[in-house]
N, C-alpha and C positions, 0 to 999 in steps of 0.2 A: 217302321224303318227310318234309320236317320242318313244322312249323307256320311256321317262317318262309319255306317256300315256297307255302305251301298262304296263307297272308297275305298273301304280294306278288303270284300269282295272282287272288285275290279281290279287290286294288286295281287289278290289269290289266284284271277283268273289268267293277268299278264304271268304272271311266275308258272305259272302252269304250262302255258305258251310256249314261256320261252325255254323253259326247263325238256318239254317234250315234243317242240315242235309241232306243225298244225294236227288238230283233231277233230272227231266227228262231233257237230252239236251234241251227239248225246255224250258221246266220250268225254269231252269238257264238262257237260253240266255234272259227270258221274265225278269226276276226278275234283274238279271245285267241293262238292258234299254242301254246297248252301241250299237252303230255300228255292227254289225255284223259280220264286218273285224275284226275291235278291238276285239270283246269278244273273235273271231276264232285261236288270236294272242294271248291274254290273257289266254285264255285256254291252248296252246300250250307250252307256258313259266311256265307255274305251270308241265304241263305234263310232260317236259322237265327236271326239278327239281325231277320228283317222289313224285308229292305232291298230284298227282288224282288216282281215279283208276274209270275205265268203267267198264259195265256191259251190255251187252244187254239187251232190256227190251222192249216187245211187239213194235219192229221197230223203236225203238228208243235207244241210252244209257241212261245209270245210272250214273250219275259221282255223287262220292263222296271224299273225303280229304282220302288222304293213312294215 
């Protein structure tokens, strides 16, 4: 993995966000179609920023765009 893919994953993930509004961790990782590492990478790099926020949601989260 490089940073420039673990970056265009994390702008797949924000577009996704903002394009559908918040979704369930698996709904996002199904809608993203990356790797699994990748999306877990991408997602941590948005989170790390303060740009998600979770939610618990019947044993799953809620990520939405902060």
């Amino acid at each position: 993995m490089t940073y420039d893919q673990i970056g265009a994953t994390a702008g797949t993930v924000w577009e996704t966000l903002d394009r559908n509004g918040p979704l369930t961790f698996a709904a996002l990782m199904e809608e993203v179609d990356a790797p699994q590492s990748l999306s877990f990478m991408a997602i941590g790099w948005l989170s790390r920023e303060e740009k998600l926020r979770f939610e618990t949601a019947d044993g799953d989260y809620l990520v939405s765009l902060a």
